[in-house]
VOPAGU-2260 file (C-alpha; in pm, 1 decimal, decimal comma):
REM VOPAGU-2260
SITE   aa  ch    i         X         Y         Z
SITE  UNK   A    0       0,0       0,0       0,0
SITE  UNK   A    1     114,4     371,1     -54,0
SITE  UNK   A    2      80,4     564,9     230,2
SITE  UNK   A    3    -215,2     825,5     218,1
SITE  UNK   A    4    -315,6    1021,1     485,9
SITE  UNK   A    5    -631,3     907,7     728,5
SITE  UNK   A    6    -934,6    1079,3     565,2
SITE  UNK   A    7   -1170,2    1358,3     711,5
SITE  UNK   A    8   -1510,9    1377,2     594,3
SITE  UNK   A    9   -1600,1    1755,2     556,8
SITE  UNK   A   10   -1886,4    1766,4     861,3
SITE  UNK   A   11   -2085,9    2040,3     614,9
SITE  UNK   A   12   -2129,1    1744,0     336,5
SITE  UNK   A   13   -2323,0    1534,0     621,8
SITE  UNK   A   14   -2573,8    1788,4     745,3
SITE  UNK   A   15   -2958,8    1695,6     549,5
SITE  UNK   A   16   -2989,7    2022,8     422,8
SITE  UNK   A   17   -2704,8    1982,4     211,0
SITE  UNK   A   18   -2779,4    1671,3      79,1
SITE  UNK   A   19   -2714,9    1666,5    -318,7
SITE  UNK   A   20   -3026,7    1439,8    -493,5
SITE  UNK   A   21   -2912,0    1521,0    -860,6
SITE  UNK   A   22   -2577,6    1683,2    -923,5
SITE  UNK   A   23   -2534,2    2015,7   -1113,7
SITE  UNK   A   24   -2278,1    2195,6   -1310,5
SITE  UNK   A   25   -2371,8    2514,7   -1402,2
SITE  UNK   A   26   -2213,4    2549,3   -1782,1
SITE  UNK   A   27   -2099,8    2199,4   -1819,8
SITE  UNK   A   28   -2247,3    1979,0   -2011,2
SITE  UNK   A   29   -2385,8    1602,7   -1922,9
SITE  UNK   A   30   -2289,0    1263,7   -2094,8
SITE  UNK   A   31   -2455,8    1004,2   -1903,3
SITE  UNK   A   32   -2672,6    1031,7   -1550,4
SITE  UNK   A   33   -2697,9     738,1   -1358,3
SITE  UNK   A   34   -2870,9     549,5   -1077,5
SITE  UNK   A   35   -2617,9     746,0    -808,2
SITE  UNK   A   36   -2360,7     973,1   -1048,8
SITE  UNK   A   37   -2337,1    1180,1   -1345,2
SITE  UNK   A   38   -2128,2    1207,1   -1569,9
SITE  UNK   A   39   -2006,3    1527,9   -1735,0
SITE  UNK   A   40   -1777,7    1564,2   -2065,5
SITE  UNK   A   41   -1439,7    1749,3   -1994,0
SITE  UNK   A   42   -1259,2    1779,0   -2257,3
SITE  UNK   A   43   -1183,6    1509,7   -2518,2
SITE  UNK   A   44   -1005,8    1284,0   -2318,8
SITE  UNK   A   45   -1158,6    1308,3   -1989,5
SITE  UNK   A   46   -1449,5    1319,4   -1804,6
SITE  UNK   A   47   -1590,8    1430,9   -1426,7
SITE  UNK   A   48   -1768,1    1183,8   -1241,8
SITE  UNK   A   49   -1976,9    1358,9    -970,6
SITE  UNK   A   50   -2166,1    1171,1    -660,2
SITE  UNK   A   51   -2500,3    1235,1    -540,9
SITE  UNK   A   52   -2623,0    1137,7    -195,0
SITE  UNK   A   53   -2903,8     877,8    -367,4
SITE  UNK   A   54   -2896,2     534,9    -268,6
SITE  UNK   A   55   -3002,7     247,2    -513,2
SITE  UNK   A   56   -3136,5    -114,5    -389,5
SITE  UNK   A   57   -3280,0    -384,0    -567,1
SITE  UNK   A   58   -3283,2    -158,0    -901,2
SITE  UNK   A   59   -3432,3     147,0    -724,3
SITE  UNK   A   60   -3325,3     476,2    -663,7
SITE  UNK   A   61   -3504,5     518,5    -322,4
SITE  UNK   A   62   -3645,9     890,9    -235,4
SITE  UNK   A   63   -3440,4     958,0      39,1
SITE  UNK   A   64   -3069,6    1081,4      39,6
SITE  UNK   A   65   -2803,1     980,1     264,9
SITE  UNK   A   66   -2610,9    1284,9     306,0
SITE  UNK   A   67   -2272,6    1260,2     255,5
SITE  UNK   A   68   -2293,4     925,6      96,4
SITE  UNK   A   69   -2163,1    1069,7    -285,9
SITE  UNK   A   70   -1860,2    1232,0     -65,0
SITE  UNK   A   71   -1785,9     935,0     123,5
SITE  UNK   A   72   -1801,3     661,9    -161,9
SITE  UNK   A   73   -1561,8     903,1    -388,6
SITE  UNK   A   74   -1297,4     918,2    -113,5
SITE  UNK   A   75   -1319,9     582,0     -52,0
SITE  UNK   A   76   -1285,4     513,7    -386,7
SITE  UNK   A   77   -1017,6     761,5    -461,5
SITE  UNK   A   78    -806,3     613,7    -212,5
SITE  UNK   A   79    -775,9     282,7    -303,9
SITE  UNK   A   80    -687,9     395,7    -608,4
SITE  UNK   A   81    -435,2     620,4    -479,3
SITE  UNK   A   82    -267,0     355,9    -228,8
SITE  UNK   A   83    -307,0      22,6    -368,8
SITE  UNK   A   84     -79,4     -86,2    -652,2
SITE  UNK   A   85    -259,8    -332,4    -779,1
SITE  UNK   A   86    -511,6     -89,8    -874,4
SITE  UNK   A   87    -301,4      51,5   -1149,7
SITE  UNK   A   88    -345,2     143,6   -1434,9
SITE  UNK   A   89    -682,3     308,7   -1309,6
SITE  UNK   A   90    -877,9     613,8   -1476,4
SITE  UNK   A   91    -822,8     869,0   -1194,9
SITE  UNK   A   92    -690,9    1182,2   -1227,6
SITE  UNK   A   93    -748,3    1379,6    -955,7
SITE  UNK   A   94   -1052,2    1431,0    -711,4
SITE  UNK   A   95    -923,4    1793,8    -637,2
SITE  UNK   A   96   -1163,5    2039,2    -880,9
SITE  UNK   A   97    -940,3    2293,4    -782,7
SITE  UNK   A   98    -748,2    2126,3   -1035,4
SITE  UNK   A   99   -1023,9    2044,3   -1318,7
SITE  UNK   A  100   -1065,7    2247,4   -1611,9
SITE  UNK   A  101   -1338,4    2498,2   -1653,4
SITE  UNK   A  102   -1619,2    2493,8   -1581,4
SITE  UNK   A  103   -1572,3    2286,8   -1283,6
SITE  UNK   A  104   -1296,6    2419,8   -1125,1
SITE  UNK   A  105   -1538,0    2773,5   -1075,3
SITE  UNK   A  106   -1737,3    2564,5    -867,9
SITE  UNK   A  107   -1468,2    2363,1    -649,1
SITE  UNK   A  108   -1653,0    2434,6    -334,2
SITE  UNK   A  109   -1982,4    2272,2    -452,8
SITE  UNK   A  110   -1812,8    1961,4    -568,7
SITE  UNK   A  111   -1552,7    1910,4    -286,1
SITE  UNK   A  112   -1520,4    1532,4    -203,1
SITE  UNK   A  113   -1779,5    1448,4    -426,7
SITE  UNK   A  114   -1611,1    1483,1    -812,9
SITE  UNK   A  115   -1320,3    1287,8    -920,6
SITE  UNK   A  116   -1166,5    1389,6   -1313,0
SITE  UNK   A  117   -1091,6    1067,9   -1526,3
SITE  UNK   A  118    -973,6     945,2   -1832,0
SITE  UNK   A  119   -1206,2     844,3   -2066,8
SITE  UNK   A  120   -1194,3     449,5   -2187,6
SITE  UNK   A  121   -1350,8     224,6   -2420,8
SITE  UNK   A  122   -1590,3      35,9   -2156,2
SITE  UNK   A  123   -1608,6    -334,5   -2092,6
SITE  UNK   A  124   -1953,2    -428,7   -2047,3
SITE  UNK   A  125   -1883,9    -692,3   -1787,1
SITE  UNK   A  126   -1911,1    -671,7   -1381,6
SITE  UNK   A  127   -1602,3    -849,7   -1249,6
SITE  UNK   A  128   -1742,2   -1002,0    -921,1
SITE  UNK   A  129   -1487,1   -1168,6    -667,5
SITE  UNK   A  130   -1619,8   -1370,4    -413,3
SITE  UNK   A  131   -1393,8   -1426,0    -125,3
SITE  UNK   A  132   -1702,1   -1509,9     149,5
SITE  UNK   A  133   -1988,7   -1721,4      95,9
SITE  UNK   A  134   -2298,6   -1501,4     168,3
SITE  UNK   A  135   -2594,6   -1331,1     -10,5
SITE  UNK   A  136   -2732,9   -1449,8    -348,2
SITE  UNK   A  137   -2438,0   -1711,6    -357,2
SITE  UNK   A  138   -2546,0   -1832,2      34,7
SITE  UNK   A  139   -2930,5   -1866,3    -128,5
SITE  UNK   A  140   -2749,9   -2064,8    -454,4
SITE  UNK   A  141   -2509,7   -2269,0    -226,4
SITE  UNK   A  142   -2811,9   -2417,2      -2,0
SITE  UNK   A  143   -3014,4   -2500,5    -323,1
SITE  UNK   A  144   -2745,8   -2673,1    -531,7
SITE  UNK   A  145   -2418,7   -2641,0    -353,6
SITE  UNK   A  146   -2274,3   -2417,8    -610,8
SITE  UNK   A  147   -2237,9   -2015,6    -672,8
SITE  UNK   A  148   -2287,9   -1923,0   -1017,4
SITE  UNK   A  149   -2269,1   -2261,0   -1150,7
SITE  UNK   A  150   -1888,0   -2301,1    -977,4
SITE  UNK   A  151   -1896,5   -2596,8    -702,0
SITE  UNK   A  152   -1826,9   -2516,2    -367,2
SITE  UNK   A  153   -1750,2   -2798,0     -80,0
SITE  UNK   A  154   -2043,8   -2917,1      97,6
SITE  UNK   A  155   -2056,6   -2827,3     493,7
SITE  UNK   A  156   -2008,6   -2455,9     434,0
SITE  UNK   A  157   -2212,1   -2198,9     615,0
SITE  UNK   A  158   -2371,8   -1836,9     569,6
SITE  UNK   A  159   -2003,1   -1651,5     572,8
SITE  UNK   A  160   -1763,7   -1886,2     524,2
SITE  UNK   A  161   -1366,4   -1795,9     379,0
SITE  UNK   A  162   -1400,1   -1915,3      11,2
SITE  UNK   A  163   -1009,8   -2063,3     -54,1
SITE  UNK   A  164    -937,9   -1962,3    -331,0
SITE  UNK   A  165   -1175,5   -1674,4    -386,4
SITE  UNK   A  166   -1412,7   -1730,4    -698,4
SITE  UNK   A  167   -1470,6   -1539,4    -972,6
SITE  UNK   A  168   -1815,4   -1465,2   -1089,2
SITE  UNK   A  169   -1876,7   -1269,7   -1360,0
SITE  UNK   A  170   -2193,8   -1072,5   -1433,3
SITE  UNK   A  171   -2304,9    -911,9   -1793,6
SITE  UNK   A  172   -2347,4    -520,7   -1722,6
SITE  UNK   A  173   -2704,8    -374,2   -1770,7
SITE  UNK   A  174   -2797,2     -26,2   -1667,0
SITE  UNK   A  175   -3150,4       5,7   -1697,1
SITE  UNK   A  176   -3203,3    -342,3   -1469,2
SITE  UNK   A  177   -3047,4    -629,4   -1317,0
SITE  UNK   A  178   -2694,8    -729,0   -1430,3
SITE  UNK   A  179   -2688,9   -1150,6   -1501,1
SITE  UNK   A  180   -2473,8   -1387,0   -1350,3
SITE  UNK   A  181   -2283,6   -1547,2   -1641,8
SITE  UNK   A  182   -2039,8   -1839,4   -1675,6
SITE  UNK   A  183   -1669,7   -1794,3   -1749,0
SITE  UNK   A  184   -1696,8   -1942,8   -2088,0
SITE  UNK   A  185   -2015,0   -1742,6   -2142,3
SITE  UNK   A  186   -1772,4   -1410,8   -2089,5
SITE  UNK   A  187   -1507,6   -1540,6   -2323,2
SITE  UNK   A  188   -1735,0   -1551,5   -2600,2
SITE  UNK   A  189   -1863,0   -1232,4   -2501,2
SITE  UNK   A  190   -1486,4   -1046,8   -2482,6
SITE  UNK   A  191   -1261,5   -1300,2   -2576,1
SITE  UNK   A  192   -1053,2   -1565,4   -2420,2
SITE  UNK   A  193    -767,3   -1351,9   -2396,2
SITE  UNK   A  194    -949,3   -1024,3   -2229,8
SITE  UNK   A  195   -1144,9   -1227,3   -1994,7
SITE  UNK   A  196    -832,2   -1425,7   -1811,7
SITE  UNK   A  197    -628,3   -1120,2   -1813,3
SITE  UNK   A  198    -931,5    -952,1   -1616,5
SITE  UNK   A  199    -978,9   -1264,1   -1391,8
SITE  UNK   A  200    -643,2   -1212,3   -1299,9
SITE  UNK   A  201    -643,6    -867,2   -1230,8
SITE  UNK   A  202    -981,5    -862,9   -1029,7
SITE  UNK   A  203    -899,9   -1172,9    -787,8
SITE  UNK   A  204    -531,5    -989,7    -741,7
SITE  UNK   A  205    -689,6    -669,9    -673,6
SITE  UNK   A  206    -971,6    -854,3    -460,5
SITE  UNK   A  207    -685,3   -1005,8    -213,1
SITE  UNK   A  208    -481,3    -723,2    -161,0
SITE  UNK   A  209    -820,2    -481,1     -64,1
SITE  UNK   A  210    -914,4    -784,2     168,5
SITE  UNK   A  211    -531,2    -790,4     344,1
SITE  UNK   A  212    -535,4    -460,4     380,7
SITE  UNK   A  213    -915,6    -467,8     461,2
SITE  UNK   A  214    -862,8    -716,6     736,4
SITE  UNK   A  215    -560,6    -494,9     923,0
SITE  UNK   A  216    -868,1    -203,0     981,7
SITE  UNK   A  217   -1128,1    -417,3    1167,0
SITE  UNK   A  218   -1276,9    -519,5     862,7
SITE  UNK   A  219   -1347,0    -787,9     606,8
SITE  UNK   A  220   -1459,4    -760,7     241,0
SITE  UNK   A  221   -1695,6   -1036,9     208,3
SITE  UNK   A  222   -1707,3    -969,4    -197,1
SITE  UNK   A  223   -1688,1    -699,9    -433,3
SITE  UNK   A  224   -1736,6    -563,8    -834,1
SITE  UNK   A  225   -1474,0    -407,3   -1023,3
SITE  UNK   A  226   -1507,3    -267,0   -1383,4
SITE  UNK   A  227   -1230,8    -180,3   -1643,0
SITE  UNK   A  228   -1212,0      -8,3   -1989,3
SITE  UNK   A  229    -923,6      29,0   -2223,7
SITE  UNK   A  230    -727,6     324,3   -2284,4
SITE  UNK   A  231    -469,3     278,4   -2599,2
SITE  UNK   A  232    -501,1    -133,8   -2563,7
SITE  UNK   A  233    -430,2    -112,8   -2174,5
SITE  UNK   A  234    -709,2    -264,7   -1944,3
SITE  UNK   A  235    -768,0     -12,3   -1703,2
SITE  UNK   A  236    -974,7     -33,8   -1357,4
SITE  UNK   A  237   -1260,2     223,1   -1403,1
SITE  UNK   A  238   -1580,5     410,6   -1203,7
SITE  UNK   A  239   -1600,3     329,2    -836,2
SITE  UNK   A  240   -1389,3      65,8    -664,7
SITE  UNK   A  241   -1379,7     -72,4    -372,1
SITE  UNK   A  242   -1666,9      63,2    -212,3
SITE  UNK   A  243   -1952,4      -1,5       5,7
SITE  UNK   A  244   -2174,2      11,6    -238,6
SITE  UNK   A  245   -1977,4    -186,4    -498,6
SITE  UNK   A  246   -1872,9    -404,3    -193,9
SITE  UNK   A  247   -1988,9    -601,2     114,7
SITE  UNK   A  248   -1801,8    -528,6     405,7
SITE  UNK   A  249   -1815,3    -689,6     757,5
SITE  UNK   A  250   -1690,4    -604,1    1127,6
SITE  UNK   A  251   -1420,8    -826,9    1151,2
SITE  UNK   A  252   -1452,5    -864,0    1566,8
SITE  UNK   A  253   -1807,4    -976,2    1498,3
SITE  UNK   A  254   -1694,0   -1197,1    1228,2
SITE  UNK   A  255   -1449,5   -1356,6    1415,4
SITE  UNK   A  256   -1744,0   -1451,0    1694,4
SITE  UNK   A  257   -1973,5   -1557,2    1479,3
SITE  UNK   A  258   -2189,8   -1266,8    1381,1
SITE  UNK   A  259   -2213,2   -1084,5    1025,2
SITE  UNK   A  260   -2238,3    -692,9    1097,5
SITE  UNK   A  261   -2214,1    -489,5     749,7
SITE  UNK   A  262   -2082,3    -151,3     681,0
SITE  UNK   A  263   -2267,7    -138,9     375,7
SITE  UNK   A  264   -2622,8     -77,6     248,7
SITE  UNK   A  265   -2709,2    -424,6     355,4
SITE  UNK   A  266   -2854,7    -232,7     644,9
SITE  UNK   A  267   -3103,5     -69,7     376,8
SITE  UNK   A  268   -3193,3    -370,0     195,6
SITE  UNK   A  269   -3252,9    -565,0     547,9
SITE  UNK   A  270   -3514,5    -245,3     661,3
SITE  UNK   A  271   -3684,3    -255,3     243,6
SITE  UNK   A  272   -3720,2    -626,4     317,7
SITE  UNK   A  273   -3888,1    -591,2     677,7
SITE  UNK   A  274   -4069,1    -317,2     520,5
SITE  UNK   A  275   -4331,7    -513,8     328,1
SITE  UNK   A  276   -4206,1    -348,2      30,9
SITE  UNK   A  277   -4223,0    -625,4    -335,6
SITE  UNK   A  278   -3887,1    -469,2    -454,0
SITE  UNK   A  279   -4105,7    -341,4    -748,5
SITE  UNK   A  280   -4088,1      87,1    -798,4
SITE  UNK   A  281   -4153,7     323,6    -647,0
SITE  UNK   A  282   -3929,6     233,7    -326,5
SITE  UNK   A  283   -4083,9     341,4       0,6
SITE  UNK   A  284   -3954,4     668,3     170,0
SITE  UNK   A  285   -3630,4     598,3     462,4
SITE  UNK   A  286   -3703,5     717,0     836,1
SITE  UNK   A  287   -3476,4     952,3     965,2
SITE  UNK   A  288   -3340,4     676,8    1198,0
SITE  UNK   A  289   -3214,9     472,8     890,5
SITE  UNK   A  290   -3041,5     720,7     731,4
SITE  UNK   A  291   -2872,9     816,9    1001,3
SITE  UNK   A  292   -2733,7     458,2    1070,8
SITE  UNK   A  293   -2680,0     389,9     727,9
SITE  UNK   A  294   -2490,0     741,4     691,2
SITE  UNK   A  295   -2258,9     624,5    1022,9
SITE  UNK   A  296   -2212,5     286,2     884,0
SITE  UNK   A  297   -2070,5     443,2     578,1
SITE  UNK   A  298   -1841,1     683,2     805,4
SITE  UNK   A  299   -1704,3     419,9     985,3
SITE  UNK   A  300   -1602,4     217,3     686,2
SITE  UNK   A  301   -1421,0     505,7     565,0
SITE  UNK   A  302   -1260,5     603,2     903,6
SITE  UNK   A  303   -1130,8     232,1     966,6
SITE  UNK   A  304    -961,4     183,5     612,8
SITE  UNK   A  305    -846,8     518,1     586,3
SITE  UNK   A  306    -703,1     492,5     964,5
SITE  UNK   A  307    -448,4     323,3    1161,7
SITE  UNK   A  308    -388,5     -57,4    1153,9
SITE  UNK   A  309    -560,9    -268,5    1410,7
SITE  UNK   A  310    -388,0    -598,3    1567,1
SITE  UNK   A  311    -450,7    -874,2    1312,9
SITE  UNK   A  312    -356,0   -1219,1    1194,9
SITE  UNK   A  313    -379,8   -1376,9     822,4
SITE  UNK   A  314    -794,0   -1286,0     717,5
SITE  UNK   A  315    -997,2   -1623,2     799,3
């Protein structure tokens, strides 16, 4: 890891009146908006990815915003960028607008911690999902046929268990629904043999040295999705990485007795679920208590693998 100095969430970016629902640049103009971010053109070569405080779950964009959350998942992501080698080549510039071109560096203030300037790449439309935990969709999979995306797992395993090695599981990318669990051969014929070992590789190396590192700050990263794009015939590790919402992290004390405590939005998708709600839009409103612990869960992640290292043996 290269060393990067513990992180400080501006306390302004948390407050509920400055929640940001839909970013906006006043003279710049728009390529894409997503689920969470937009995405503005910068030049020819480069493009500003700005956070908003939405949250998505199960395909929704749910009403309420967690404030801070755009800030906190783009320093997050920024740093592993930043300290992890295995993360280059990545698209990151710099996530100082101070330092952007115009029009966004006139409005640096508004888009402190929350924009991050990046090359642009050639996208490829594949989610590279490493498993390193048995839990979640794979947990429902494994107690139906004892496998995770079609890959065979030993029997006797339970909700949470260290996968050794981890497994890769890729997904075809959709962004107007659910992406699809596909097969390894399935993504060769989609990319090509070639491509889709070289971002195997990448992924599961990238995947072990986030969980090491994970693991040393109280934490363990149960799974996660990367994406890359190519930049003049490099593969390159593109949009968010490493983050709680492109991640699943766990306490690692509770872990280690037993218990699976997330610093994620599994705490969301736990209240939708006790909620009543079908999972079909609109998604139900979030009481003020929810954000509030989902906005601390997300401020603790960031604190712990930003911070100091805690006592630790080898991740089990």
């Amino acid at each position: 890891m290269n060393s990067v100095a513990p992180i400080v969430v501006d306390p302004r970016l948390l407050e509920p009146v400055n929640a940001v629902a839909e970013p906006q640049v006043p003279g710049a103009s728009v390529f894409r908006r997503g689920k969470v971010r937009t995405v503005f053109h910068a030049g020819p070569e480069h493009y500003v990815i700005v956070a908003s405080d939405r949250l998505s779950a199960y395909d929704s964009v749910l009403p309420t915003p967690i404030p801070g959350k755009g800030a906190i998942l783009s320093l997050i992501s920024a740093f592993w960028m930043k300290s992890l080698a295995e993360a280059a080549p990545h698209h990151l510039v710099s996530d100082d607008p101070t330092t952007f071109p115009a029009p966004f560096n006139e409005h640096a203030a508004m888009l402190a911690g929350r924009a991050q300037l990046v090359r642009k790449a050639e996208r490829i439309d594949i989610e590279c999902v490493v498993r390193g935990y048995l839990t979640g969709s794979g947990w429902k999979e494994y107690k139906a046929s004892g496998t995770v995306c079609g890959i065979p797992l030993p029997a006797g395993l339970k909700d949470g268990s260290k996968l050794e090695p981890a497994i890769f599981t890729p997904a075809s990318k959709n962004d107007h629904g659910h992406d699809e669990n596909i097969s390894f051969e399935v993504m060769c014929e989609q990319v090509g043999r070639e491509r889709a070992e070289a971002l195997r590789t990448r992924s599961i190396a990238l995947y072990e040295a986030a969980r090491a590192h994970a693991w040393t700050r109280g934490l363990v990263l149960a799974d996660t999705k990367f994406e890359f794009g190519v930049i003049s015939g490099e593969y390159v590790l593109i949009d968010e990485a490493l983050t709680p919402d492109s991640s699943r992290y766990w306490d690692r004390a509770s872990y280690e007795a037993g218990k699976l405590l997330s610093f994620d939005k599994q705490f969301v998708r736990d209240w939708l679920d006790a909620s009543g709600w079908d999972h079909e839009p609109p998604a139900p409103a979030l009481p003020a208590d929810v954000v509030k612990r989902t906005q601390e869960c997300y401020l603790e992640a960031i604190r712990r693998l930003s911070g100091p290292e805690q006592s630790a043996g080898e991740p089990r």
